[in-house]
C-alpha positions, -999 to 999 in steps of 0.1 A, spaced: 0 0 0 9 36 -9 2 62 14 2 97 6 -10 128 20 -41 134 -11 -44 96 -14 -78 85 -27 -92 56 -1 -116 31 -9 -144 17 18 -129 -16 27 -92 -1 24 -100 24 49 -112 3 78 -83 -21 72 -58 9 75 -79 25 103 -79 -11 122 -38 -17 114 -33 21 132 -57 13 163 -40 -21 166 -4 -1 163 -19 23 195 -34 -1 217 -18 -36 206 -38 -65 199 -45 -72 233 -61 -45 240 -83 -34 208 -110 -59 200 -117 -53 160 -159 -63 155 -165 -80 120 -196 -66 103 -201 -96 83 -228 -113 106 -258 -96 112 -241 -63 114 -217 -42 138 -245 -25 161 -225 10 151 -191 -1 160 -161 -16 143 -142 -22 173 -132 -9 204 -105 -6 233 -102 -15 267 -93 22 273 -133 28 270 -132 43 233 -157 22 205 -148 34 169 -165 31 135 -146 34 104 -160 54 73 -150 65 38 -178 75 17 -175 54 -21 -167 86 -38 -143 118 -37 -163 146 -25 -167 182 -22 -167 196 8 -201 202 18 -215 170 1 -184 151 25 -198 166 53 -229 156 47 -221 118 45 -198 118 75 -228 136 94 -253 112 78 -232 83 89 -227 93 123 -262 102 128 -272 61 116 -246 46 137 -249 69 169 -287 54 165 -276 17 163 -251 26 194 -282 34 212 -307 12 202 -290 -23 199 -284 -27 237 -281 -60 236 -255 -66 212 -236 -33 230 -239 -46 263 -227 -82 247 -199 -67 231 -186 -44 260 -195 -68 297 -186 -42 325 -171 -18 302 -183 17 302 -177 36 266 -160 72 276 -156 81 233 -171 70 206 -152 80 170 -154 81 140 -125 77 122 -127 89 87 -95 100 63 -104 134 62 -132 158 80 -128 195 69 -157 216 86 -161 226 119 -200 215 115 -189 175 122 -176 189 155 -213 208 165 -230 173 149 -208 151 174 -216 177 198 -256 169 194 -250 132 193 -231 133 224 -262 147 244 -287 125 228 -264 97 237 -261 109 278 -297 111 275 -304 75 267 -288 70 300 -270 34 289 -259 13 314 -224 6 288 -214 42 286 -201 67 315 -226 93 311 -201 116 334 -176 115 309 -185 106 274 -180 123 243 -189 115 200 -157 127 184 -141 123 145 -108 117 143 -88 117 110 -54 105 100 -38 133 113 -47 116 149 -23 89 141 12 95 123 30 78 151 12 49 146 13 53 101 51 58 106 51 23 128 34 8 100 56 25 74 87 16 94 76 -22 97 68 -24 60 36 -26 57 32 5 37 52 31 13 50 68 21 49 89 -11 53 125 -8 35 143 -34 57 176 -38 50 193 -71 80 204 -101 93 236 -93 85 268 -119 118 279 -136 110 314 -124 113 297 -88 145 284 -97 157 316 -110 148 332 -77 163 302 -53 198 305 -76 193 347 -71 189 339 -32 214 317 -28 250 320 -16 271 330 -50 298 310 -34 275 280 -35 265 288 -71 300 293 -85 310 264 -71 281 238 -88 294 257 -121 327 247 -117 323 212 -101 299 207 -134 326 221 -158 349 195 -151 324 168 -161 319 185 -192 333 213 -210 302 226 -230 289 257 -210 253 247 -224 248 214 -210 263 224 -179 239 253 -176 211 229 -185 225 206 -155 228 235 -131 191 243 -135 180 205 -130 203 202 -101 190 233 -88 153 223 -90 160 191 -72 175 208 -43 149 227 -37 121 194 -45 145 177 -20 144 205 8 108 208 4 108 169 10 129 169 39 103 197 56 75 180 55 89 151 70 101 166 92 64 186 103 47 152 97 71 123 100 96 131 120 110 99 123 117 95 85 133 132 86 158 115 113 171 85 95 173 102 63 194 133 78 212 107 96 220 86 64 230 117 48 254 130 70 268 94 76 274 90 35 288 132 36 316 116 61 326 86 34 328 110 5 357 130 28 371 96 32 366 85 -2 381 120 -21 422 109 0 415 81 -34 391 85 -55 385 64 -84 373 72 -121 337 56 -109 334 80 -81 338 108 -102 305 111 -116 273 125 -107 249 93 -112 273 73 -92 270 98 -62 233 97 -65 229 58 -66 248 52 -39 231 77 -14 197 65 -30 210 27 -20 214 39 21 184 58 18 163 30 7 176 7 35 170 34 63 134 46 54 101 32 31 100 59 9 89 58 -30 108 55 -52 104 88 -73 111 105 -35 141 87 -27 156 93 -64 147 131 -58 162 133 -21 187 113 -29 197 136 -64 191 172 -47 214 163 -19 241 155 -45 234 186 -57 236 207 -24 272 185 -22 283 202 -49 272 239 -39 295 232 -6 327 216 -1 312 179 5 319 171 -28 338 179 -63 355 160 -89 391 161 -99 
C-alpha cells in the first residue's frame, strides 16, 4: 500500500488501514476489532479497553466539501442510533465496560459543523442513559489521519506501507529566484564542479538548472517530514550525514567511478532506501538534490 497525503481511499481499504493504526496504539491485546459480516456491527467496528468504540467510514466517492460533510454527518447520525438502540448486542460486546468516546474515524473531516453534529449526538447519547457508557464522561468525536502518524510511521517503518510524498516540479521562475537567493559562493562552485564533467557551457547550464530544481524538490521533501514524519526526517538526515563523512574519506583516493554524478546519487539512494520506506520517485529526488547541495559546498567535487 501507498500512502500519501491526497491519497484517494476506498471503503474496505479504509477500515483495514484505520484497524492496522488502532492495533499499532493499543496492541492486539487490547483493541477488540468487530466484524460486520454477521448480522451487522450495532455502530461499531471495534473498540479498546481504554473505553473508546470506533466506526470506520470513507464514503464510495471523492467529495466536495459540503457533500463530504454531509455523509460523514449522515453516517454518524445512523450509527450513533444503532449505538443506542442495539443494547443488547452493546452490552454483549462491552460486559462491564463503560464507553468514555465513541469515534469516528474517517480520512479526512474539513468543517467545523462535524464537531457541532458530534456535539448533538453526544447529548442525545447521555440522554439515553446506557448502562455501557459513562454518562459523566462521554463524548462522540471524528478523528482523521492526522490523529495517528506515530502509529502510520510504525506501520511504514515495519513495512507494511510506502510513504509517497507528493511535492509538485518547481517553476523555472522559482528556480531563478532560489539561484538569485542563494549564496554566489555555492553557485560558483556547482558551475565549476559541473565544468569539469563537461566542458560545453550549455549542458552544464542545462545541468545546473536541474540540479537546482531538485535541491529545492529535495528541501521541500525533507520539511515536511520533518512537520509530519519526524522519524523518516531523522534517519534520512542521519543517512546523509553518515554517507557526507565517506565521500571525505573517499576524495584521499578517488577512483574514475566516483567521479561522476549518477554514481553519487545511486549510492546515497542505495542507504536511503535501506533506512526509510519511501517511494521510489522521493528517494531518487532526495537522494539527487542532496548530490546537488554537495556540490554547492565543499562535500563534494570531482578532480
Amino acid at each position: 500500500m501507498e500512502l500519501s497525503n491526497d491519497k484517494v481511499w476506498f471503503p474496505d481499504e479504509w477500515e483495514t488501514h484505520a484497524n492496522d493504526l488502532l492495533k499499532e496504539r493499543y496492541s492486539s491485546a487490547n483493541y477488540i476489532p468487530i466484524p460486520d459480516h454477521d448480522k451487522g456491527d450495532g455502530g461499531i467496528e471495534g473498540f479498546s479497553l481504554d473505553g473508546h468504540a470506533y466506526q470506520m467510514y470513507c464514503p464510495e466517492e471523492v467529495e466536495n466539501v459540503s457533500k463530504l460533510y454531509e455523509k460523514q454527518r449522515n453516517k454518524m447520525t445512523r450509527d450513533i442510533g444503532k449505538f443506542i438502540t442495539n443494547t443488547d448486542k452493546m452490552s454483549g460486546f462491552f460486559g462491564d465496560l463503560k464507553i468514555k468516546r465513541w469515534i469516528l474515524v474517517v480520512p479526512s473531516h474539513k468543517t467545523k459543523d462535524l464537531v457541532a453534529h458530534a456535539t448533538k449526538k453526544t447529548l442525545e447519547v447521555k440522554a439515553a442513559n446506557l448502562d455501557y457508557v459513562d454518562n459523566n464522561d462521554f463524548r462522540v468525536l471524528i478523528w482523521d489521519r492526522s490523529e495517528f502518524k506515530k502509529e502510520e510511521t510504525m506501520l511504514l517503518q515495519a513495512g507494511y506501507a510506502t510513504l509517497k510524498l507528493n511535492i509538485s516540479d518547481i517553476e523555472e521562475h522559482h528556480v531563478a529566484s532560489f539561484i538569485e537567493d542563494t549564496s554566489t559562493e555555492f553557485m560558483s562552485n556547482l558551475t565549476t564542479k559541473l565544468s569539469k564533467l563537461n566542458s560545453n557551457p550549455s549542458v552544464v547550464a542545462n545541468g545546473k538548472g536541474l540540479l537546482t530544481r531538485k535541491a529545492i524538490m529535495s528541501q521541500n521533501m525533507l520539511t515536511e517530514l520533518k512537520e509530519d514524519y519526524p522519524e523518516f526526517h531523522k534517519a534520512i538526515t542521519s543517512t546523509k550525514d553518515k554517507r557526507a563523512e565517506e565521500i571525505f574519506i573517499e576524495a584521499l583516493d578517488s577512483s574514475p567511478e566516483s567521479q561522476s554524478i549518477a554514481y553519487q546519487k545511486n549510492v546515497l539512494r542505495e542507504k536511503l532506501e535501506n533506512s526509510a520506506k519511501l517511494h521510489e520517485d522521493n528517494l531518487d529526488t532526495i537522494a539527487l538534490g542532496t548530490v546537488a547541495d554537495w556540490l554547492m559546498n565543499c562535500t563534494l567535487d570531482f578532480h
